[in-house]
C-alpha positions in Angstrom: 123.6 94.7 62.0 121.2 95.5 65.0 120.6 99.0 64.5 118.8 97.9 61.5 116.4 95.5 63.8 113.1 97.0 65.3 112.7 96.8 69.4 109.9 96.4 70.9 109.7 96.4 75.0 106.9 95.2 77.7 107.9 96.1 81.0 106.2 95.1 84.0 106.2 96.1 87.4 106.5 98.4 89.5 107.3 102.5 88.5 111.0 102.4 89.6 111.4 98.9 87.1 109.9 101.5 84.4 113.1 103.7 84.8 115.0 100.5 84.2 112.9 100.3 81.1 113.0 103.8 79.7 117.0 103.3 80.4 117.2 100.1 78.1 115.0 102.3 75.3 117.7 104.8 75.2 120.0 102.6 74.8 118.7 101.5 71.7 117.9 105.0 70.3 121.6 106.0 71.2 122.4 102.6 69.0 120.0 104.6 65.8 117.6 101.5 65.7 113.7 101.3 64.8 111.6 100.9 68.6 108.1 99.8 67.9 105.2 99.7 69.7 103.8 96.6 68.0 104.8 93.2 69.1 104.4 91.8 65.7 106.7 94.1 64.2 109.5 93.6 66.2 112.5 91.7 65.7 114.0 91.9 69.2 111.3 92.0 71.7 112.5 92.6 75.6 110.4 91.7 78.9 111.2 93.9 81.5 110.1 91.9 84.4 108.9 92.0 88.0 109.8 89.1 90.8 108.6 90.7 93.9 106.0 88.3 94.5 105.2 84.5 92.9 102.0 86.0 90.9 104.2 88.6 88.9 107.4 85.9 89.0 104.3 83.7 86.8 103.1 87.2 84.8 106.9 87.6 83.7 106.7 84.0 82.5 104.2 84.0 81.1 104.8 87.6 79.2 107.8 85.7 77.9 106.2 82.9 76.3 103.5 84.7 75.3 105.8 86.8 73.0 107.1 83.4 72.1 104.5 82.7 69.6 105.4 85.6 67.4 108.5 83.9 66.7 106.9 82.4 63.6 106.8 86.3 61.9 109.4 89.0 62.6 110.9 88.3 65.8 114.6 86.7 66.4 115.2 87.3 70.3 113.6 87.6 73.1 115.4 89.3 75.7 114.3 88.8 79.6 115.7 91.8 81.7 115.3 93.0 85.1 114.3 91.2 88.4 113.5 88.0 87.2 116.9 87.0 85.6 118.5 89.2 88.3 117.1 86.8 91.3 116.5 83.4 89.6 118.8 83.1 86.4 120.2 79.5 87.2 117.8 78.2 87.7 115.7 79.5 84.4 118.6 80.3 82.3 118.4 76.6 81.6 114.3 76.2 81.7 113.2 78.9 80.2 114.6 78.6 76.5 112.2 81.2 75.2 114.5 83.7 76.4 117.7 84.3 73.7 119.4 87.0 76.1 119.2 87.5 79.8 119.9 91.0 81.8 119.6 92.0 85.5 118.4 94.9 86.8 121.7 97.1 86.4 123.2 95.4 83.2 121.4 97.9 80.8 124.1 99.0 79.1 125.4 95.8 78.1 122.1 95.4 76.4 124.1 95.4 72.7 127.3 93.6 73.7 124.7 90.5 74.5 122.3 90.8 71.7 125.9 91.1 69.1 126.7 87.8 71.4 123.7 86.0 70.9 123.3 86.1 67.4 126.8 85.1 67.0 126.8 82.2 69.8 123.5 81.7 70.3 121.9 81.6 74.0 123.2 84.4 76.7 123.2 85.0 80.3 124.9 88.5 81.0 123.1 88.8 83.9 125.5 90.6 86.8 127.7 92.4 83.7 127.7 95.2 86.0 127.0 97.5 83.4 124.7 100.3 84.0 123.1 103.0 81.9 122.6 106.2 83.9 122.6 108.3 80.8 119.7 109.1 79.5 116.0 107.9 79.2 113.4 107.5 76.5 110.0 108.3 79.1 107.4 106.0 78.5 105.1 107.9 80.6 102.5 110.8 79.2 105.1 114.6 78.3 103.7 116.0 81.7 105.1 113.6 84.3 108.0 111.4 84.7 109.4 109.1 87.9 113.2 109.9 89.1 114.6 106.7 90.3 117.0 108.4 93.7 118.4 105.2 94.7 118.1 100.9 93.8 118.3 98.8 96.1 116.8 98.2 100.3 118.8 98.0 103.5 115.5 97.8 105.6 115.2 93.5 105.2 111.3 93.0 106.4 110.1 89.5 106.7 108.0 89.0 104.0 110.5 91.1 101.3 112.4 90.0 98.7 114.1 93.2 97.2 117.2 93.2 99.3 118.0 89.8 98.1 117.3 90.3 94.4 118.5 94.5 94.0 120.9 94.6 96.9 122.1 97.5 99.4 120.8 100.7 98.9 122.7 102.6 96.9 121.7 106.2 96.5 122.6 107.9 93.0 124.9 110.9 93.1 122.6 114.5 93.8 124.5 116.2 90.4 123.4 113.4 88.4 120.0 113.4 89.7 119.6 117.4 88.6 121.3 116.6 85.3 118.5 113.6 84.4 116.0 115.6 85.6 116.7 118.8 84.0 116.9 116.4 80.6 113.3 115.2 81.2 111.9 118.3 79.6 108.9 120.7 81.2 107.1 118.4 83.8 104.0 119.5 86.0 105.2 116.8 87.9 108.7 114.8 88.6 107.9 111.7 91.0 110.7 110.7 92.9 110.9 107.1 93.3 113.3 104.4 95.5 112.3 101.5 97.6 112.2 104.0 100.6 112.8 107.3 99.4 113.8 108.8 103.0 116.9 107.0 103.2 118.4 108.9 99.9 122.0 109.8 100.8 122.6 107.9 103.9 125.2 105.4 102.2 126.6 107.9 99.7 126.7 110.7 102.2 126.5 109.6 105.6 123.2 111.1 106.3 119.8 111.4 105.3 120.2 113.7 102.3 116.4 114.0 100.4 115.7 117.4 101.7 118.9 118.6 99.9 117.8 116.6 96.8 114.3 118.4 96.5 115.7 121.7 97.0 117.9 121.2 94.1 115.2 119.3 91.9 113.2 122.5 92.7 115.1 124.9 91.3 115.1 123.6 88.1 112.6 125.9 85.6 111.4 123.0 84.3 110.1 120.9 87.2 106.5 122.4 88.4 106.3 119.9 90.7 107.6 117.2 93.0 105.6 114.2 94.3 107.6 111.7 96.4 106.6 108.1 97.2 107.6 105.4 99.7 108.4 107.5 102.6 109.2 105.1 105.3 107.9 105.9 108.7 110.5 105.6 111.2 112.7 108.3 108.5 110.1 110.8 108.1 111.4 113.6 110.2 111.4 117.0 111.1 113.3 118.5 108.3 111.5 116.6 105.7 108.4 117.8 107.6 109.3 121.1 107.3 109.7 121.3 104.0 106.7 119.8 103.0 105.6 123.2 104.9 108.3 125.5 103.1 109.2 124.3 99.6 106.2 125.4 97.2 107.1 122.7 94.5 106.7 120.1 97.0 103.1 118.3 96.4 101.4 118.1 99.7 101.2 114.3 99.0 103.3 111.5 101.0 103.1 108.1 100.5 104.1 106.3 103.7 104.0 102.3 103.5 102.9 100.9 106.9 102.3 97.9 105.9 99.9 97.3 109.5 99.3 99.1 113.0 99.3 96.5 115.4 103.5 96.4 117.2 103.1 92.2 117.0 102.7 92.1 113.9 105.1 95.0 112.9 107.5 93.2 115.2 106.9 90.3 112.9 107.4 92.3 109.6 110.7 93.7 111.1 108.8 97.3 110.5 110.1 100.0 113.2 107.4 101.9 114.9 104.4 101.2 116.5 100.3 101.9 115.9 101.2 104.9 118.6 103.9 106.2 116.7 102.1 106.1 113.3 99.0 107.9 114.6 101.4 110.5 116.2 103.6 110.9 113.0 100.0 110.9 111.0 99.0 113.9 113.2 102.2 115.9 113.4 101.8 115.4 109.5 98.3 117.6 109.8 99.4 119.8 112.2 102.7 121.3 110.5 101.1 121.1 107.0 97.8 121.8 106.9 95.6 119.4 104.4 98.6 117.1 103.4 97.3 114.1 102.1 98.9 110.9 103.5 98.2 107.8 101.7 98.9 103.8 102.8 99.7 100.3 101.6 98.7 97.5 104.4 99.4 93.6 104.1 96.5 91.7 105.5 96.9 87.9 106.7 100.4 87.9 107.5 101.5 84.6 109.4 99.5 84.3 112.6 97.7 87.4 112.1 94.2 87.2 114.3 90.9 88.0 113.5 91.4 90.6 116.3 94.2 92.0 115.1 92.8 92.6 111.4 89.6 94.1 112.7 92.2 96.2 115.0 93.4 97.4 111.6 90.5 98.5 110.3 89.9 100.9 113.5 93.4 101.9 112.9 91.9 102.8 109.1 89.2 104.7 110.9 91.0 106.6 113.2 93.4 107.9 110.7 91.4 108.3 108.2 94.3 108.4 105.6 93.7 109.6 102.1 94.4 106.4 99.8 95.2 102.9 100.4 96.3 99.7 98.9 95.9 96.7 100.3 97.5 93.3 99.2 97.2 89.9 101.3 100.2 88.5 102.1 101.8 86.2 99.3 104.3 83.6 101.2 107.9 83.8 99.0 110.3 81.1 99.4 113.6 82.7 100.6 112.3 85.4 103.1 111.9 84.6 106.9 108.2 84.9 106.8 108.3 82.2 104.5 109.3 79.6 107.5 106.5 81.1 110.3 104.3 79.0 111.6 100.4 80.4 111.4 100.5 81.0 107.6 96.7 82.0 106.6 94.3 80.2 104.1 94.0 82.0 101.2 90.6 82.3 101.3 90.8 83.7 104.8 94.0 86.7 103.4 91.3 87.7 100.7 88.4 88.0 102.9 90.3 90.5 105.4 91.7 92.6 102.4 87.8 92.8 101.0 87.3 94.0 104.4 89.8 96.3 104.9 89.1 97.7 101.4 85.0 98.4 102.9 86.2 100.5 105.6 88.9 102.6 103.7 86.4 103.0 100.8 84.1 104.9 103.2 86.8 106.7 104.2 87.4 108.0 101.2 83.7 108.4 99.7 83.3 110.8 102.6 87.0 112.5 102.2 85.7 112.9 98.4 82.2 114.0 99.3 83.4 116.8 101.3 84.9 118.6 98.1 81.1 119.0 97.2 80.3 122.4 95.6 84.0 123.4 95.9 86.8 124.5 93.8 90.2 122.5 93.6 92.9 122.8 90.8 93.5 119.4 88.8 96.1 118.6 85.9 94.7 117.1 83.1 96.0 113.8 82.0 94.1 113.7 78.8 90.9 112.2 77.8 88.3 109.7 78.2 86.6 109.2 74.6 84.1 106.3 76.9 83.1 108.3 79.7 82.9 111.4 77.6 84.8 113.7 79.6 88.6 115.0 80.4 90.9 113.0 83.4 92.8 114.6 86.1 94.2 114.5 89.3 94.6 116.8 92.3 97.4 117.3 94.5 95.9 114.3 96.5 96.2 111.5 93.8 99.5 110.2 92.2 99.1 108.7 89.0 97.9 105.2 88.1 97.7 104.4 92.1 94.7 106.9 92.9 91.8 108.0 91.8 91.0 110.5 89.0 88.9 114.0 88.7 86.5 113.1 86.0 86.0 116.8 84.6 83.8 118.2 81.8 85.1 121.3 80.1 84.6 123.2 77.0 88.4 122.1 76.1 91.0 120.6 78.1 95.1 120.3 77.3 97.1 117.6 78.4 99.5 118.8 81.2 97.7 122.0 82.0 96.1 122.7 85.1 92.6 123.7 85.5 90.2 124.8 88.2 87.2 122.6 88.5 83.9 122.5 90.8 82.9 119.3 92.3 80.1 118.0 91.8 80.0 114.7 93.5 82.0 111.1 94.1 82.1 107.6 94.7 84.8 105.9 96.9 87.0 106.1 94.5 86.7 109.0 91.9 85.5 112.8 91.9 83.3 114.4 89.3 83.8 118.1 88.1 83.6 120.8 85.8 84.9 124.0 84.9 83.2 127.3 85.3 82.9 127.5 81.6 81.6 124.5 81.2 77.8 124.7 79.7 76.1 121.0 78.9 
């Protein structure tokens, strides 16, 4: 009876809850059913959701009912998967009667036994069915670039975090079956490799740090051009892994380390290891063994007791680093963390103003990082087009997709997932502006 239903599937989130997406969508096309991309269309609509922080706890939510109101045409179930249910299902497996089926973040494979359930009994929780896909994937992102989920899961427990408690220990995925699901993604200019801290791969399946390993095998695959990694914690980043930023040839000279902030109270606080000397050191050490690397940032302004001193200390931190891309974020206070119970929690108000300010100083950072490609080639890979603005989309090796900023390119013709060299011809703080040799307005 359900392969003859139509799927449809919003996922929200984060890249490593997409995986957990593209893993339910195979398990439907392994089951022969109809996946639309249409809400209206669909019989069995899933929410992949996010719980990280309150305002994407309310986004899921409200997805939920949202997709609710379509109940009137073709849908039958609503199916709520992933960090959501995983963390919070007693208490909204009850509430939230919107949902027909509920999943956790590792139940993907009992996705059919609990819809074949559901419309038999009605209502479901098969949250914690322990049953996880790590077959294949349908990707969800553009033929040229995928994300490689390494390991699920966070041993690191800072303050204000809630992953540990809703995805558990890390828990790194075997290296064959890394190679075999990457070599099944098809030709990729770029594999992203994606965990809640990446640097730790192997350490609980292997007893010791095994990424280095990983990437070598990842890059001897013909069909990988590339490999980006993200979420490179600090305190992990060492010499080996530097070195083959300097060695590997696949490797994208691109790391994305979350510090989170640079003054050691504060860190303290966060239960971050390292210090504001340690990062600067790491940050030049970085420069010095691989030559134009770009290192980019996530910082957390107006966590509990945080001074006006210590966020303006940040933003000299931003200036003496002078790191490639940043996000900032203010602090959102989630019940069940120890942050949650400091004393010296900041106004609102107050968290956005620093993280406006913070944003000021990197975006002058960057404008004049950008600037300095003026009149100079770079390669980018096109990412396709933008019919508004009239031109092609890239990035170069400094920008990771969706998180960065673009190379807005004009060209005679442009193909999605090739590369191209491109002369710059200006930027703003966020975005650089090119063409190709060819190109003749």
């Amino acid at each position: 009876m359900l392969e003859k239903k139509k799927f449809g599937l919003i996922s929200l989130g984060c890249d490593k809850n997409r995986v957990d997406a593209e893993r339910l969508l195979d398990v439907i096309r392994a089951h022969g059913a109809t996946i639309t991309d249409d809400p209206a269309e669909a019989n069995i609509l899933i929410v992949n959701t996010c719980a990280f922080l309150n305002a994407a706890r309310q986004e899921a939510i409200d997805t939920v009912l949202e997709c609710d109101a379509y109940r009137g045409g073709a849908l039958e179930k609503i199916v709520v998967s992933g960090c959501l249910p995983e963390k919070y299902a007693a208490e909204l497996f009850p509430s939230l009667t919107e949902g027909d089926v509920f999943l956790g973040c590792s139940d993907a494979e009992g996705l059919w036994e609990a819809l074949e359930r559901s419309y038999a009994e009605g209502r479901v929780n098969f949250v914690g069915c322990g049953k996880e896909h790590l077959g294949g994937r349908l990707v969800t992102t553009p033929a040229h670039y995928a994300y490689l989920k390494i390991a699920d899961g966070c041993n690191n427990h800072c303050t204000y975090c809630l992953i540990p408690k809703i995805r558990g220990r890390y828990r790194s995925y075997p290296i064959d079956a890394l190679v075999r699901e990457a070599a099944s993604l098809g030709d990729l200019s770029e594999l992203i490799l994606v965990a809640q801290d990446v640097t730790r791969y192997g350490e609980d399946l292997y007893g010791k740090r095994s990424l280095v390993p990983l990437v070598k095998e990842l890059a001897a695959l013909e069909n990988i051009g590339g490999i980006r990694l993200l979420y490179c914690y600090p305190d992990a980043i060492d010499d080996e892994l530097i070195g083959l930023f300097a060695e590997e040839k696949k490797l994208i000279k691109y790391i994305d380390i979350p510090l989170q902030h640079s003054e050691d109270r504060l860190l303290k606080l966060m239960n971050r290891k390292g210090s504001r000397a340690e990062y600067l050191s790491l940050i030049a050490k970085l420069r010095e063994k691989v030559p134009g690397i770009a290192v980019r940032s996530t910082f957390i302004a107006g966590f509990p007791t945080e001074t006006e001193e210590e966020c303006a200390a940040l933003a000299d931190f931003l200036r003496e680093a002078q790191l490639t891309n940043c996000g900032f974020f203010a602090y959102s206070r989630e019940p069940d963390t120890p942050a949650y119970r400091l004393k010296g929690q900041i106004p609102a108000r107050v968290k956005e103003k620093r993280v406006r300010q913070l944003y000021a100083v990197q975006e002058e950072i960057s404008r004049r990082f950008l600037q300095g490609f003026r009149g100079k080639k770079l390669e980018v890979l096109c990412d396709g087009i933008d019919y508004e603005g009239g031109c092609f989309v890239g990035r170069a090796y400094f920008s990771a997709p969706e998180i960065d900023g673009k190379v807005c390119f004009h060209a005679p013709q442009a193909v999605q997932g090739e590369k191209y060299t491109v002369i710059a011809d200006g930027a703003d703080s966020y975005d650089l502006f090119a063409h190709t040799e060819d190109y003749r307005p």
